[in-house]
C-alpha positions, 0 to 999 in steps of 0.5 A: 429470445433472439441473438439481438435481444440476447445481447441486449439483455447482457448489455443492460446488467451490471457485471459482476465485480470481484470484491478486493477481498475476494481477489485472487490474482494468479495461485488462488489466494488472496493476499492479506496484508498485516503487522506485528512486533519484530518477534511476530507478537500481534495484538492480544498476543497471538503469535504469529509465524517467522518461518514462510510456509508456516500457518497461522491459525485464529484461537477464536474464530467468529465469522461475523463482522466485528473486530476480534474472532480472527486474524486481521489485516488489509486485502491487497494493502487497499485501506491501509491502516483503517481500524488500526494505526499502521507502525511502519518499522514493525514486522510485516507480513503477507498471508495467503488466504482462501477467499473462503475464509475471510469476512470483510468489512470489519464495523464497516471498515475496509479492513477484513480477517481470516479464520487461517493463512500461509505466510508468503512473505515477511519483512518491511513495509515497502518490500511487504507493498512490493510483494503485492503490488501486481495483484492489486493493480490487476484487481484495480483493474478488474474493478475499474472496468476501463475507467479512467475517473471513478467516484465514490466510496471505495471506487477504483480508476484505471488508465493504461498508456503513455501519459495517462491518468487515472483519478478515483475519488472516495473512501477507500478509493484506489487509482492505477496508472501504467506508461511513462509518465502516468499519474495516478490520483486517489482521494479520500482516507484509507485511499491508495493510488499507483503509478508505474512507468518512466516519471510517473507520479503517484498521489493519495490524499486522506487519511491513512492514505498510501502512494506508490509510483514505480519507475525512475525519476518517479514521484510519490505523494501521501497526503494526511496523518499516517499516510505513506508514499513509496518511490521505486527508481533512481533519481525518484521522490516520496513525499508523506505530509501528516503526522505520523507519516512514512516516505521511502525511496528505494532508488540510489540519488533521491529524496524524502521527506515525512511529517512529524513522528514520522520515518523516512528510508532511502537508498545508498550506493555502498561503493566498498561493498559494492551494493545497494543498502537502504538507511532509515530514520526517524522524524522527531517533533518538528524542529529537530530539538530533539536529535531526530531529523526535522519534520517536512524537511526533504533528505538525501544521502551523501557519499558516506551514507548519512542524511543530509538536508537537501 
């Protein structure tokens, strides 16, 4: 075979595409995100570490792919909470696992689960995002290949540049989108889109679907019962419609607003303590009848750090 035909040949077959499980983004690990209870109690008991650099290691390990036999949780956060509802104002954490160790696909979910892990990271939700965030844009990506629109299950769309857009269509389909005033467009449950730049926007739609636009005067917008969406910027704004759903905002001077049973977080500028401080709330049923804030009702904070209907 000539060089011509050798070309040829590599051009025809498909290349390889990493598995998101598989993923390892600069140390070799690949970051599996999960929660527990405040006191790092998870499902039938297991106790799983507080200390970073502690190992967990599952009592019952089966490498098949059923639930149950392992540690479960969501590759790089992509098919958040499939398999499990997600409790935003739990504990949540990030193990480092050795791809070896992980079986995915759990009864054909994208969640997966591990035999052992490190924890790397511990605390809430959105930092939980933060931590893994440039590893899963990179395996977006990587698995895109250029891509800029994707359909499909479990399909991936990447655009880079000013005013770009990426729109990726399909369970478990996840967009990425990077420049000033980018947007990023995922649809279908479990889904997950990013954005980053200056007046980017991020939007997912489906359940259990998770926004996430990075930049000032972003916005994020998650669409469906226990969804999320995530604004990092000043002056930015997170959206979740559905029940169950969460909005956070970790820039100063923006807004939020969730649906029912759902929980909000902003941030505030604490003049005396001269510092950033983030201020949570819970969604009642609707109306506010009962004491909590009203379901998709957009909130700011005042001066005084309180929520107010904007």
């Amino acid at each position: 075979m000539n060089k011509k035909e050798k070309e040829k040949a590599s051009q025809s077959q498909p290349s390889v595409k990493t598995p998101v499980h598989q993923w390892t983004h600069k140390d070799g690990e690949a970051l599996i995100l999960r929660f527990s209870d405040k006191r790092g109690k998870a499902y039938r008991g297991v106790q799983h570490p507080l200390e970073i650099g502690a190992t967990v290691t599952a009592p019952d390990w089966n490498p098949e792919p059923v639930c149950g036999g392992g540690i479960h949780g969501w590759p790089w956060g992509i098919g958040l909470g499939s398999g499990k509802d997600p409790d935003w104002s739990a504990l949540w954490q990030v193990y480092g696992v050795n791809p070896a160790c992980i079986t995915a696909n759990i009864e054909d979910e994208p969640k997966c689960k591990f035999r052992e892990g490190v924890l790397r990271f511990s605390g809430t939700w959105h930092e939980a995002m933060l931590f893994i965030l440039e590893g899963q844009k990179a395996w977006v990506e990587h698995f895109a290949e250029g891509k800029s629109n994707a359909t499909g299950n479990r399909s991936a769309a990447n655009a880079t540049g000013d005013s770009s857009a990426a729109n990726a269509t399909g369970y478990s389909s996840a967009a990425n989108a990077t420049g000033d005033s980018s947007a990023a467009n995922a649809t279908g449950d479990s889904s997950a889109a990013n954005a980053t730049g200056y007046r980017s926007a991020a939007n997912a739609t489906g359940y259990r679907s998770a926004a996430n636009a990075t930049g000032y005067s972003s916005a994020a917008n998650a669409t469906g019962n226990s969804s999320a969406a995530n604004a990092t910027g000043d002056s930015s704004a997170a959206n979740a419609t559905g029940k169950a759903t969460a909005a956070f905002v970790t820039g100063c001077n923006s807004k939020a607003r969730a649906g029912e049973y759902g929980c909000i977080a902003l941030a505030w500028w604490n003049s005396d303590a001269d510092r950033a401080e983030m201020r949570c709330a819970e969604i009642g049923n609707g109306d506010g009848s009962d004491g909590k804030l009203k379901a998709n009702t957009w909130y700011e904070l005042n001066e005084q750090g309180q929520f107010v209907e904007v």
